[in-house]
Backbone bond lengths (Angstrom), bond angles and torsions (degrees), N, CA, C in turn:
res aa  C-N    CA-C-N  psi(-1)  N-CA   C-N-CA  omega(-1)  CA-C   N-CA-C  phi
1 X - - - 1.438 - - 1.521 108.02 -
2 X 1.110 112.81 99.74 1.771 110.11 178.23 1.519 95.62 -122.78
3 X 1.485 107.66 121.81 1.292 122.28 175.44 1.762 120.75 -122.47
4 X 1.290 135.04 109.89 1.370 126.82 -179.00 1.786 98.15 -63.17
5 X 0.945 152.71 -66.11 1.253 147.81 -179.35 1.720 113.90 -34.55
6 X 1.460 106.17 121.01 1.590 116.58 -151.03 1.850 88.54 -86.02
7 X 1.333 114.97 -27.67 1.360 121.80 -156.49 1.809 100.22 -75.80
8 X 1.294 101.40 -58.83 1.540 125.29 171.60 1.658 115.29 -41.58
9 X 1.467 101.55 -46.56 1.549 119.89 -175.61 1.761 90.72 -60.84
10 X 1.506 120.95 -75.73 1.300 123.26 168.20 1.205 136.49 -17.08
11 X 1.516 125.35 -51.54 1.258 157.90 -157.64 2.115 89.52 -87.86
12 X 1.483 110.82 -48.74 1.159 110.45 -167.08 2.187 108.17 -67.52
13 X 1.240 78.14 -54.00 1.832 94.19 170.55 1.761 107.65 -49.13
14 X 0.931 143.05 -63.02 1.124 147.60 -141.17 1.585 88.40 -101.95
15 X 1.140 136.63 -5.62 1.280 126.07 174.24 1.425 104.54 -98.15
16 X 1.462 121.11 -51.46 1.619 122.97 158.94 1.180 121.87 -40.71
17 X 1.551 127.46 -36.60 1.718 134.64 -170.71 1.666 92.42 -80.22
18 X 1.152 127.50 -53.39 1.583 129.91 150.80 1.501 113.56 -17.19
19 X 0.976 119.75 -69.75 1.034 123.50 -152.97 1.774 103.47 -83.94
20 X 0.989 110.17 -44.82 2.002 129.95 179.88 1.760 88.93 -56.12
21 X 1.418 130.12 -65.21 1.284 144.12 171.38 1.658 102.41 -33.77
22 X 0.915 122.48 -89.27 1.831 128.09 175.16 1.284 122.61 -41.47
23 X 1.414 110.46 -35.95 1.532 109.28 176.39 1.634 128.40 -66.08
24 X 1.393 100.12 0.44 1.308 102.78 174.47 1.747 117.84 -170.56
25 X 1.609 91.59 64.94 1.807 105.88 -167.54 1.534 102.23 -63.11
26 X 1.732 140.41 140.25 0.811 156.75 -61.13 1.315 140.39 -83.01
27 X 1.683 92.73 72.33 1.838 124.72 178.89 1.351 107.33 -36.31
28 X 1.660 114.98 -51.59 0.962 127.69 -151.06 1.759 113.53 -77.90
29 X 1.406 113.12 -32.05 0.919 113.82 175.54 1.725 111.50 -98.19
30 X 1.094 117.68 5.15 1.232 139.51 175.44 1.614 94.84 -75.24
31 X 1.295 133.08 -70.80 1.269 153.05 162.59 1.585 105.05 -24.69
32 X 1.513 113.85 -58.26 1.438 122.40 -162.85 1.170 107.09 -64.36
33 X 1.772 123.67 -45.70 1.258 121.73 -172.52 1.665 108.27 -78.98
34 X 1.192 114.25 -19.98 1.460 95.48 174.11 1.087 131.37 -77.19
35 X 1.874 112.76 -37.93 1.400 129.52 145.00 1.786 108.85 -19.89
36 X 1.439 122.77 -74.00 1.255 126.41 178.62 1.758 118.77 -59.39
37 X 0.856 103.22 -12.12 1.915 116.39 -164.84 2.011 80.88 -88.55
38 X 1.527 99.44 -71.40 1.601 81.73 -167.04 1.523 115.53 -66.04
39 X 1.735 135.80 -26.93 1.166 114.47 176.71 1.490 114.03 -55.87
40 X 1.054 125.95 -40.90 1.210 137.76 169.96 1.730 124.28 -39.51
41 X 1.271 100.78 -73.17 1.841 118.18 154.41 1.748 108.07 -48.48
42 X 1.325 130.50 -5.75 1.234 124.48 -170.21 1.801 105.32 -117.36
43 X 1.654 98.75 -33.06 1.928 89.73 173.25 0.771 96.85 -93.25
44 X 1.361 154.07 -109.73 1.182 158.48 146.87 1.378 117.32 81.11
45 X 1.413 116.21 -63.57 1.555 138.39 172.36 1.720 98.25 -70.14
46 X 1.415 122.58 -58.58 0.883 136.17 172.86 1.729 132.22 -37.35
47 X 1.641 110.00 -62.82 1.079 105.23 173.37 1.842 109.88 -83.36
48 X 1.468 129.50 5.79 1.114 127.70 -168.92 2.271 89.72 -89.81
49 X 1.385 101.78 -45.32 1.440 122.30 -179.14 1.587 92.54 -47.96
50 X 1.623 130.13 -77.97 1.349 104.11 176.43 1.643 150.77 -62.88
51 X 1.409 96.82 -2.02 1.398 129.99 -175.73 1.889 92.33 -65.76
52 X 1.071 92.60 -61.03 2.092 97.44 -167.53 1.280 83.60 -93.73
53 X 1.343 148.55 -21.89 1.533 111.30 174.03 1.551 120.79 -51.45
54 X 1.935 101.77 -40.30 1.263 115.18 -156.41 1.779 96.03 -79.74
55 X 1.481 119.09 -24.15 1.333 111.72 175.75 1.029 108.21 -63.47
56 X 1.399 117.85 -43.15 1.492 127.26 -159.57 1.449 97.58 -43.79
57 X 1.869 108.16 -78.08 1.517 142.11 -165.42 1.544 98.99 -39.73
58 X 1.784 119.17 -38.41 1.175 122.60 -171.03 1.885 112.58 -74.56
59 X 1.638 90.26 -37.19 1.949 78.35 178.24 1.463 105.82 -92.75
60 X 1.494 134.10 -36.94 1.424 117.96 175.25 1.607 108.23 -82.73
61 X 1.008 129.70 34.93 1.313 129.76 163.86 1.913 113.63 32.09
62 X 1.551 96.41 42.72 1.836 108.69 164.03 1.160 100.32 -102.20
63 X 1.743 95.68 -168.62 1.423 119.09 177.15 0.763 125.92 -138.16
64 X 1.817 127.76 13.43 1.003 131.82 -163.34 1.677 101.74 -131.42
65 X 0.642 114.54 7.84 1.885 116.47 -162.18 1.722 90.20 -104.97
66 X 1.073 143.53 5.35 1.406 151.86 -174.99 1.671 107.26 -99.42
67 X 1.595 110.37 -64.93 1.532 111.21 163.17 1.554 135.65 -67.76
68 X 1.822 92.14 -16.92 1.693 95.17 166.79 1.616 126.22 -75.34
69 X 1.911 107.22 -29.14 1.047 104.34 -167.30 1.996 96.92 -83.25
70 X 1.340 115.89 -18.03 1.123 123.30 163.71 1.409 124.75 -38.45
71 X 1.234 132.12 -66.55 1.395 161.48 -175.78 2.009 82.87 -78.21
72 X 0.694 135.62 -74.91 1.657 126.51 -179.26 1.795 115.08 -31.18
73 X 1.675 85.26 -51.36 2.008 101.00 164.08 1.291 106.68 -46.14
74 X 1.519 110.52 -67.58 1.854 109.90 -163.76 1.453 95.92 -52.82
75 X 1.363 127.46 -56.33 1.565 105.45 -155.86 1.495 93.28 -73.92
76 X 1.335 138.41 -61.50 1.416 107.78 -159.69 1.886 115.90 -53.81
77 X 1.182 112.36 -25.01 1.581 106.86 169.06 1.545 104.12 -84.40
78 X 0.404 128.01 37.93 1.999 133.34 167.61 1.760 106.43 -138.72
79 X 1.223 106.77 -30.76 1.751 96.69 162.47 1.706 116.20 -68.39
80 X 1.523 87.88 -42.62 1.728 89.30 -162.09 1.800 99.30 -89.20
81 X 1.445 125.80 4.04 1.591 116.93 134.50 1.077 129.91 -52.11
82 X 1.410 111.49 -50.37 1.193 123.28 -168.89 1.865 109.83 -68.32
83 X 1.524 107.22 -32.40 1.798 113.14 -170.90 1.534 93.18 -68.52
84 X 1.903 111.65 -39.50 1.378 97.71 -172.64 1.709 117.21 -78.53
85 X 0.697 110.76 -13.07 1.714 135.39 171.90 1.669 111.26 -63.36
86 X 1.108 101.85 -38.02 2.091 111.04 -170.45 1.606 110.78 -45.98
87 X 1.749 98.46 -57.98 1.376 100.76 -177.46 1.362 127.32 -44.89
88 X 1.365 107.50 -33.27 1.180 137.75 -153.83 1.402 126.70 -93.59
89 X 1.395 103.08 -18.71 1.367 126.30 168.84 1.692 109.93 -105.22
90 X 1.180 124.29 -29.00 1.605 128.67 -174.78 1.745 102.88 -75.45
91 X 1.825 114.17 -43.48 1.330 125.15 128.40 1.737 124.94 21.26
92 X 1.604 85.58 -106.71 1.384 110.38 170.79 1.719 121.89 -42.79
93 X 1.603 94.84 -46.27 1.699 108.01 -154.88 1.962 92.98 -80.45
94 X 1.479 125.31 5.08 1.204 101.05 -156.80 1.420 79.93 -119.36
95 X 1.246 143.21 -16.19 1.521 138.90 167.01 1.135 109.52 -57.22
């Protein structure tokens, strides 16, 4: 689209930003909750993992059952990123 008319040029933009805007009313919060869905899906597993590590370490009197159930946290919150993630990538891959 190459137009010398500055008004027309304007008129063309703001009808596309229209249109980019409508084509997909609330992306944004679409975005937000997933943003919040995986921090969520990501401590969660996590601080529950040091929670019983530290019980653990506290009734068998170790020291290591605290960073295992830790690392047990990350992957189950890194699977269930990934479950919330699926849609979202199958999504992408089918455009």
């Amino acid at each position: 689209m190459r137009t010398d008319d500055p008004n027309k040029l304007a008129e063309e933009i703001s009808k596309a930003r229209r249109k980019k805007a409508s084509s997909k009313p609330g992306q944004f919060f679409r975005a937000l909750a997933l943003v919040w869905g995986l921090g969520i899906t990501m401590v969660i597993p996590l601080v529950a993992g040091w929670w019983l590590g530290s019980v653990l370490d506290r009734r068998w009197g170790t020291e290591y059952m605290m960073p295992l159930c830790m690392v047990l946290g990350i992957f189950i919150g890194g699977f269930g990123c990934y479950r919330l993630l699926r849609p979202f990538i199958n999504e992408d891959n089918s455009d």
